[in-house]
Backbone as CSV, one residue per row, in Angstrom:
resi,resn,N_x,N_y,N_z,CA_x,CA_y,CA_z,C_x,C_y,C_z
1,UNK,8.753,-11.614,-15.195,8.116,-10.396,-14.799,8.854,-9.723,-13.662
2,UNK,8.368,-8.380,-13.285,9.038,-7.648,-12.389,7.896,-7.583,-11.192
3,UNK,8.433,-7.845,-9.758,7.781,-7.464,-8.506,7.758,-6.422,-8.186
4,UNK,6.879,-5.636,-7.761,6.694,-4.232,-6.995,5.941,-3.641,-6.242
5,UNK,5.605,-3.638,-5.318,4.661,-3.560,-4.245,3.694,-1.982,-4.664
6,UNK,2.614,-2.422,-4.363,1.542,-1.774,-4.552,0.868,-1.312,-3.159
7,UNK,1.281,-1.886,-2.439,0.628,-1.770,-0.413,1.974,-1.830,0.647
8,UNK,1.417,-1.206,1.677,2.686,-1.306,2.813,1.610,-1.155,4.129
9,UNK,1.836,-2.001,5.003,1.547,-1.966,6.360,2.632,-1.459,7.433
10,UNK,2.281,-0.684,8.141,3.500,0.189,9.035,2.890,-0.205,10.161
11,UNK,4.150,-0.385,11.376,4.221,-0.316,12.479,4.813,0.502,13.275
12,UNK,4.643,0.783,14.124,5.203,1.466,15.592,5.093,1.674,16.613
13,UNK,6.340,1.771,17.473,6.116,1.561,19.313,6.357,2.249,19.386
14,UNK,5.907,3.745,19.867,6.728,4.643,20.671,6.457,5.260,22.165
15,UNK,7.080,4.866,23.311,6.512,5.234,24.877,5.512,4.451,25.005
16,UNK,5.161,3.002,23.997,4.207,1.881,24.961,3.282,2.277,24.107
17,UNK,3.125,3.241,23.115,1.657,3.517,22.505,2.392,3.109,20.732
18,UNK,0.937,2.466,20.190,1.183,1.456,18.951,0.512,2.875,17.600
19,UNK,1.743,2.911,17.036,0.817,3.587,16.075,0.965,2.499,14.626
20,UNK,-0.471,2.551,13.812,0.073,1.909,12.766,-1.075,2.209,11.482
21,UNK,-0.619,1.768,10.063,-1.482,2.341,9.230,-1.055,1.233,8.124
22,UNK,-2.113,1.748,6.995,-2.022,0.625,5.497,-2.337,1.848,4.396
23,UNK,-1.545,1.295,4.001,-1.632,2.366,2.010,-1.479,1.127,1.378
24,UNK,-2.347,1.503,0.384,-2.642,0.431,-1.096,-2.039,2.209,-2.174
25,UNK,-1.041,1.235,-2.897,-1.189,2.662,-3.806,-2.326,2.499,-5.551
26,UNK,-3.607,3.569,-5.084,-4.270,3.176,-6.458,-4.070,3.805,-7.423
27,UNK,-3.455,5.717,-7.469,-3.112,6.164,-8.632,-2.233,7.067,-8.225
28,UNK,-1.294,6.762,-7.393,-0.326,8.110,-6.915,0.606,8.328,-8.261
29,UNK,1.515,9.497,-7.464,2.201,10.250,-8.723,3.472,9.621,-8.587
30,UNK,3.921,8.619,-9.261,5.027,7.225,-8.883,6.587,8.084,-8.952
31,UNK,6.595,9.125,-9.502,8.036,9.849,-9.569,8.800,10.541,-8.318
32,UNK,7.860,10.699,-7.021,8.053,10.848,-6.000,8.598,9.435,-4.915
33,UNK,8.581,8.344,-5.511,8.776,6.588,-4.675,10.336,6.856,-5.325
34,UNK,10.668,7.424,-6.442,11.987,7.250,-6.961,13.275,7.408,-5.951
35,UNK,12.989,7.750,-5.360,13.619,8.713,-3.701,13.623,7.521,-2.544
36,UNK,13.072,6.543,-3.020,13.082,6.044,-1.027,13.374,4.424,-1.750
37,UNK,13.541,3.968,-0.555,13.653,2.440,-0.747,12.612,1.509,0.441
38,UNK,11.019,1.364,-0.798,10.721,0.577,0.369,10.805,-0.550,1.082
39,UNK,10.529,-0.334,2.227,10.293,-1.400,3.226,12.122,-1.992,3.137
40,UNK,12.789,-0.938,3.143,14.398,-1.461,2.852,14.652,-2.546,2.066
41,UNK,14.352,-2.619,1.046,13.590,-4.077,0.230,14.357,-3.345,-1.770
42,UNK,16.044,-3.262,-1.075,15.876,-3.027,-2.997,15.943,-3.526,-4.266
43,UNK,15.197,-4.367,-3.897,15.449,-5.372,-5.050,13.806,-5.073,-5.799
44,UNK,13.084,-4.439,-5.163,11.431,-4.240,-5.620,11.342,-2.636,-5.168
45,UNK,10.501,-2.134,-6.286,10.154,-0.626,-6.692,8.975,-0.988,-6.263
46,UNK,8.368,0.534,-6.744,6.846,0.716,-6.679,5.945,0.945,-7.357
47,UNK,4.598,0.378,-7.642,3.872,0.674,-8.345,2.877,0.720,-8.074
48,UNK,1.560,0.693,-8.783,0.158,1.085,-8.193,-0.770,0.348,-9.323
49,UNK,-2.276,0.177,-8.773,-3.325,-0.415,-9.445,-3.278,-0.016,-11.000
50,UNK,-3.310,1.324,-10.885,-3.275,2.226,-12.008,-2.367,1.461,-13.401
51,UNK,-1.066,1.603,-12.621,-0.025,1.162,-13.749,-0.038,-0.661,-13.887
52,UNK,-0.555,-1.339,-12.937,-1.027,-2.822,-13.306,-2.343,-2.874,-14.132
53,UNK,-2.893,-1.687,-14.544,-3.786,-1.375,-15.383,-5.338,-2.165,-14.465
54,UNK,-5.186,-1.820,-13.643,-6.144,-2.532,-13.021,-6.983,-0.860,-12.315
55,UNK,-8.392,-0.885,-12.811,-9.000,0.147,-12.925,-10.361,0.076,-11.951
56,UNK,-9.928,1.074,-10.557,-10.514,1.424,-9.546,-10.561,2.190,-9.172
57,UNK,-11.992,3.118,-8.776,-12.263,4.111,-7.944,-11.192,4.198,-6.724
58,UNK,-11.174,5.320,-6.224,-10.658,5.211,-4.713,-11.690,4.658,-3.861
59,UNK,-12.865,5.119,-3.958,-14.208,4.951,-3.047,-14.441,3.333,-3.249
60,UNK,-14.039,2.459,-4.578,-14.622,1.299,-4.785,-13.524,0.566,-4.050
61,UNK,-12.043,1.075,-4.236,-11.043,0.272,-3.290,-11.101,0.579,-1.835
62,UNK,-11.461,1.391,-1.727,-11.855,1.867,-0.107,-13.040,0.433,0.803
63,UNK,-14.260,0.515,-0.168,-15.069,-0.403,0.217,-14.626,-1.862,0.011
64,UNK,-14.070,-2.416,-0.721,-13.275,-3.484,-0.514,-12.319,-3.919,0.367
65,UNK,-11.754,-2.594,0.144,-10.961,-2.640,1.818,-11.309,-3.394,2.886
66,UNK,-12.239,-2.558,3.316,-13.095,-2.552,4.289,-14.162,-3.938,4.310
67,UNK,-14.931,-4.472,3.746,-15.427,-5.469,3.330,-13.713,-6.652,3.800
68,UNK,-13.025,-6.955,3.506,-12.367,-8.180,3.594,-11.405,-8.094,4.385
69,UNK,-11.570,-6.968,5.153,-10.630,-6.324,6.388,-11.651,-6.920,7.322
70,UNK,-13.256,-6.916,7.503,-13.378,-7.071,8.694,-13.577,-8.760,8.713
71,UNK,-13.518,-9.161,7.038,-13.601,-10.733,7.046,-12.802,-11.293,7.490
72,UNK,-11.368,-10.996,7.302,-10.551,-11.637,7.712,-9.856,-11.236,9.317
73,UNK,-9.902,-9.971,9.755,-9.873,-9.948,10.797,-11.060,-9.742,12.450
74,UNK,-12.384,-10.094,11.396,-13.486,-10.024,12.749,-13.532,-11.077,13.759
């Protein structure tokens, strides 16, 4: 099978202040990822819930999110 990341966690320092964020991709428009190389990582593309045929609301992945975000980090 082929690997391809579906999520990315970002970091950043800039002037002592932390910025940082998480994307899960659930149905983006994948012809726009053709352009970048993530996470400098080219040996793995990108893909999303959608195209692993795995079938979710945004609102239902949102609450899951959230649900095992505060499990694992409360």
């Amino acid at each position: 099978g082929i690997e391809n990341k579906t999520a990315a966690i970002g970091i950043r320092v800039r002037r002592g202040v932390a910025f940082h964020g998480v994307a899960l991709n659930v149905n983006p428009e994948l012809f726009y990822y053709q352009g970048i190389v993530p996470c400098g990582i080219r040996e793995y593309g990108v893909t999303s819930l959608q195209q692993l045929k795995i079938t979710a609301s945004k609102t239902k992945v949102d609450l899951a999110l959230k649900k095992h975000f505060d499990l694992v980090f409360n």
